[in-house]
Each structure stands twice: as structure tokens, then as C-alpha cells.
Backbone as a ProteinNet text record, in pm:
[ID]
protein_1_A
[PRIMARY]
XXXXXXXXXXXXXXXXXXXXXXXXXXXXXXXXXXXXXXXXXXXXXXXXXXXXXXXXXXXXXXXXXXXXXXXXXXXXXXXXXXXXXXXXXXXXXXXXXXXXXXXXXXXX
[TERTIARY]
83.7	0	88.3	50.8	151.7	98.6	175.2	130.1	243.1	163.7	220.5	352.4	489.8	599.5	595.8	667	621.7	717.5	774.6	830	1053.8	1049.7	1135.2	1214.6	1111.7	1099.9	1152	1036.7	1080	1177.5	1229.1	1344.1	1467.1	1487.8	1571	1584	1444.3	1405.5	1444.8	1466.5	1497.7	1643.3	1726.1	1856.4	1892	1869.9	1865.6	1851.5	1790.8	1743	1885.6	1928.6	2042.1	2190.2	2188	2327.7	2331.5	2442.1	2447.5	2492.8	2470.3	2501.4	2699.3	2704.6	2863	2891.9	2804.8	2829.5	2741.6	2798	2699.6	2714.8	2623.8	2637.5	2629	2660.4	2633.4	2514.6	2452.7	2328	2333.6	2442	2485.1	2503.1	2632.4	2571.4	2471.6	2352.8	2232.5	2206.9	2204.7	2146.6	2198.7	2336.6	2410.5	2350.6	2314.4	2273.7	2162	2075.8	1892.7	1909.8	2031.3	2055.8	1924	1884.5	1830.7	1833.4	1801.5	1820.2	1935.5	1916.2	2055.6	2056.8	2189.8	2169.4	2079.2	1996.7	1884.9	1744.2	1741.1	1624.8	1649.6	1727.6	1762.6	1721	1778.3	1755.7	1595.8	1548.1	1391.7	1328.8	1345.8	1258	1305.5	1423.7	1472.8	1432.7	1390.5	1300.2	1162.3	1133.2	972.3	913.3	1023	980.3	1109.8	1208.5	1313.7	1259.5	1214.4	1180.6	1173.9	1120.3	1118.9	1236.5	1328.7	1472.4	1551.2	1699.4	1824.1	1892	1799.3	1836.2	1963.1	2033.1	2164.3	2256.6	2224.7	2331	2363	2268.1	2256.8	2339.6	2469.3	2515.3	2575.1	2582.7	2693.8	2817.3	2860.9	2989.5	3092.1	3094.6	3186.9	3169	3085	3082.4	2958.9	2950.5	2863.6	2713.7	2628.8	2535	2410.9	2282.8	2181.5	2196.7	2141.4	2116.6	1997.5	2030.9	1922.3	1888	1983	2003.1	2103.2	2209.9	2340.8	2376.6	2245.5	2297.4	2231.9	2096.6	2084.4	2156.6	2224	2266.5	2439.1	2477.7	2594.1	2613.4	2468	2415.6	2409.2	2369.7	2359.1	2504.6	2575.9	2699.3	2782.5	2751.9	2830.8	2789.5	2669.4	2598.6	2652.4	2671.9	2660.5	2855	2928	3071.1	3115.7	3019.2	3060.6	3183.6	3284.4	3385.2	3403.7	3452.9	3459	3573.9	3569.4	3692.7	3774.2	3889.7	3958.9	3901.2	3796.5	3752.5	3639.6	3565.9	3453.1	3307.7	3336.5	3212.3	3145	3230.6	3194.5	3256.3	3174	3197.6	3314.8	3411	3580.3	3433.7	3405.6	3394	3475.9	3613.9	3715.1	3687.9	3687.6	3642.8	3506.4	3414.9	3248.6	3203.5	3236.2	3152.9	3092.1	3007.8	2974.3	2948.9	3025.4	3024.8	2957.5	2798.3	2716.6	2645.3	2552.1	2476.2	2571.2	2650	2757.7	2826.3	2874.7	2934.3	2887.8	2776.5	2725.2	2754.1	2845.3	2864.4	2952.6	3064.4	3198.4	3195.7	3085.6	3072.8	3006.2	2960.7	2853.7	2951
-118.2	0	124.7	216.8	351.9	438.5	490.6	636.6	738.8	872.9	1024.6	977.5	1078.3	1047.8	1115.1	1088.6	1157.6	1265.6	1327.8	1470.2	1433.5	1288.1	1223.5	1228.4	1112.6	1118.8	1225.9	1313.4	1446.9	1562.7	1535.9	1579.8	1491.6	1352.8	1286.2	1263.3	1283.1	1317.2	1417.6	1562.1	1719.4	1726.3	1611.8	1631.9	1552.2	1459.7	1358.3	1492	1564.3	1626.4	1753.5	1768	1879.7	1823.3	1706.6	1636	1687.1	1766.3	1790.7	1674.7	1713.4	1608.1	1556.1	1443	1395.5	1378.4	1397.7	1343.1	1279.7	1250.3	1100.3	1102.8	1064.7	1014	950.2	876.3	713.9	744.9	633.8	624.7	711.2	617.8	704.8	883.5	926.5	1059.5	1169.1	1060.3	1141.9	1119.2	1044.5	1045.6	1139.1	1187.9	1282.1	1422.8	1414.2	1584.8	1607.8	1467.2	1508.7	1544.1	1519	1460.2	1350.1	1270.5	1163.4	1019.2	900.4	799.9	756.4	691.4	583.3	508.4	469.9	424.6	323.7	260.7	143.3	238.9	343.4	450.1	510.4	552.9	615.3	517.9	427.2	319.8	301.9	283	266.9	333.1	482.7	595.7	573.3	558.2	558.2	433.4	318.1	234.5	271	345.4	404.1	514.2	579.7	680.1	774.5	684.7	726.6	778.2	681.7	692.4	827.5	944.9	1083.3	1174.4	1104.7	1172.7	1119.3	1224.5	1114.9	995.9	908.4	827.8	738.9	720.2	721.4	740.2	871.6	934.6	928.6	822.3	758.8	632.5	627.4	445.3	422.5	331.8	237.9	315.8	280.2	363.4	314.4	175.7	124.3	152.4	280.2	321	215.3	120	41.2	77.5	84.1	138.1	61.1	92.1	29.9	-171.9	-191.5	-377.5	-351	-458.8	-424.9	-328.4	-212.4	-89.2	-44.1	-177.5	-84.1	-79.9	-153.7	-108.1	67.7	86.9	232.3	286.3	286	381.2	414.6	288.8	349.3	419.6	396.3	461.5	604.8	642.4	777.1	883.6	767.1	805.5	851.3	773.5	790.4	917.7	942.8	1077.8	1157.8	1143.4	1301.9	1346	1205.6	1239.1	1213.8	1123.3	1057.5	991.1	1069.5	958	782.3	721.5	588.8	529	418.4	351.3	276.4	226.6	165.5	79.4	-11.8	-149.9	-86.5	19.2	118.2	46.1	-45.3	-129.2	-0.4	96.1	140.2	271.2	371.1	521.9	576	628.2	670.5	758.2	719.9	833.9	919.9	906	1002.3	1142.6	1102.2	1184.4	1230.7	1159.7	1178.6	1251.2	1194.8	1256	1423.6	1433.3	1580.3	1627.4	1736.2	1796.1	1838.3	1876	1919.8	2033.4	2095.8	2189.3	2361.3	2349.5	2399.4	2436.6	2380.1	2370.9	2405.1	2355.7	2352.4	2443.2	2597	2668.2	2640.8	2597.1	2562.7	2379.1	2342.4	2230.8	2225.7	2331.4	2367.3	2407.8
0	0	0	-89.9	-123.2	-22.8	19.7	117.2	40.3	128.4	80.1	191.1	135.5	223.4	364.5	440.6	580.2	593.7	709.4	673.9	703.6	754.6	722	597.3	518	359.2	296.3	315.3	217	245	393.3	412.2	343	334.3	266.6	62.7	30.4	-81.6	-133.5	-36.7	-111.4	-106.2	38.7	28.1	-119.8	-160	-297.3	-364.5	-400.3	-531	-558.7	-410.4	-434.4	-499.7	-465.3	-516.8	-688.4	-721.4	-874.9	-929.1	-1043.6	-1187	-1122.6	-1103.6	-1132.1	-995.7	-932.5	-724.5	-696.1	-620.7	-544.4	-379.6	-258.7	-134.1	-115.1	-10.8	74	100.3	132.6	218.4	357	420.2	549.1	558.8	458.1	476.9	416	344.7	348.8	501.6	573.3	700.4	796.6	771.5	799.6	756.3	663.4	664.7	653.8	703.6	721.4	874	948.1	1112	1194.7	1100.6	1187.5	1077.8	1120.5	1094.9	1026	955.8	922.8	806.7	764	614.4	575.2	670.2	648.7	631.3	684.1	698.7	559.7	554.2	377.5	272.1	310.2	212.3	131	281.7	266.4	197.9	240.3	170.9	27.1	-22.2	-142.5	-221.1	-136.1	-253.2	-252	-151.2	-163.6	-242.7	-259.6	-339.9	-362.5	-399.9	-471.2	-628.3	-689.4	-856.7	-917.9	-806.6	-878.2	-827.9	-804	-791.5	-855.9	-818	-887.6	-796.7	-819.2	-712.9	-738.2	-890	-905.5	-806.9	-786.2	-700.2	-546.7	-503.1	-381.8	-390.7	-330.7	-332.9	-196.1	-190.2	-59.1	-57.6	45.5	105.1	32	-32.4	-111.4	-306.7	-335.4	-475.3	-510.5	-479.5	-583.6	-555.8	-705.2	-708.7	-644.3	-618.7	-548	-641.8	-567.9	-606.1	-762.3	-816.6	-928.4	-1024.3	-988.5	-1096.5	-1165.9	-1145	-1200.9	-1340.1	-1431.5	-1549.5	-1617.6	-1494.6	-1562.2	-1493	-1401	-1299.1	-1373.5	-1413	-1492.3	-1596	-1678.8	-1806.1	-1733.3	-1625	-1616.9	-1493.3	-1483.5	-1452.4	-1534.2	-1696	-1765.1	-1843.6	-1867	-1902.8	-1793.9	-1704.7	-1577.8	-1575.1	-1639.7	-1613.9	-1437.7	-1360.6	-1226.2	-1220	-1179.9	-1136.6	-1101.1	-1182.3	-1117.5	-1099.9	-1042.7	-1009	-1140.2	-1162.9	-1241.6	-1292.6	-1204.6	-1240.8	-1313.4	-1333	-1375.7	-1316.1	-1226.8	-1167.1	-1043.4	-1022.6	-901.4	-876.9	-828.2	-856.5	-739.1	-813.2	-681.2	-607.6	-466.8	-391.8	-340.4	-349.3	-323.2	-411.2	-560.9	-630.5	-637.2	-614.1	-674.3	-555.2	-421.7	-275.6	-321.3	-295.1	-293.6	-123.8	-149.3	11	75.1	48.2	97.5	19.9	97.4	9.4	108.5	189.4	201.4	119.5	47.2	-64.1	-217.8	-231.9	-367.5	-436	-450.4	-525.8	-617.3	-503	-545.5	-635.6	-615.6	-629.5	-817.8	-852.4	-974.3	-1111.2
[MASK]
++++++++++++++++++++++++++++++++++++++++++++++++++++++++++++++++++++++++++++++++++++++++++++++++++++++++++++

């Protein structure tokens, strides 16, 4: 059963929408800059109603993209110019991390 998102959600949903083209976060620090829950809480909202974001740009702390999406998700890594690793299975977060909406000027 679908419900409207709660104010959780759409706090984790609007941080998703600020990440520019060619960065990416962990799960974890979206949970970091909503300041509540955790990369299993992120997770959730993001299979619930990820679909109208860039939800690409959401991965594991180890670069690799959500389970079950990584052939669009690389398709649109490779459109956005996302940094990846050597093996190209998995995005350098050294390079890709985006720093926050702190940042986002310097980041654009």
C-alpha cells in the first residue's frame, strides 16, 4: 500500500534532489545531513519513493550502485561524467563525494 511520504521522507528526498550532476552520497551521509536515521532509513525511503529523484546518485559507502540498478545507474553516470573507479564497476567516492549543500557553489 503507497502512502504520501512523511516529513522524514521528504526531508531525505529534497537532500537527494540537491546532489548535482557527477556526485553522489552514501546512504549514510544522506542520514548525515537530514541529522536523523541511518543508512537502512535512507535506504527505505529511497526504494519508496526514490523513482522521482536522482536516485543514481545515492550508493553504498563502497561506490557500488543500489542492487538491481546498475545497469541504468551506470548509463547515467556515464551521461553526468561521475567519477569511477579503475575497475569502472563502481563510482571513486574520493572523487564523486559531494560535500554538501555547504558547498554547492563551489561544487557547480
Amino acid at each position: 500500500m503507497w502512502s504520501e511520504p512523511d516529513e522524514y521522507a521528504e526531508a531525505v528526498l529534497d537532500t537527494v534532489e540537491r546532489i548535482p550532476p557527477g556526485r553522489v552520497l552514501s546512504y549514510g551521509d544522506i542520514a548525515e545531513l537530514v541529522g536523523q536515521g541511518g543508512p537502512r532509513q535512507v535506504g527505505r525511503v529511497m526504494s519508496l519513493y526514490g523513482g522521482a529523484v536522482p536516485w543514481w546518485r545515492v550508493i553504498r559507502a563502497d561506490g557500488r550502485p543500489p542492487d538491481g540498478h546498475e545497469v541504468e545507474a551506470h548509463e547515467n553516470y556515464r551521461a553526468e561524467g561521475t567519477p569511477l573507479r579503475p575497475d569502472g564497476r563502481r563510482v571513486d567516492m574520493a572523487r564523486a563525494r559531494w560535500t554538501g549543500p555547504a558547498h554547492a557553489a563551489a561544487d557547480e
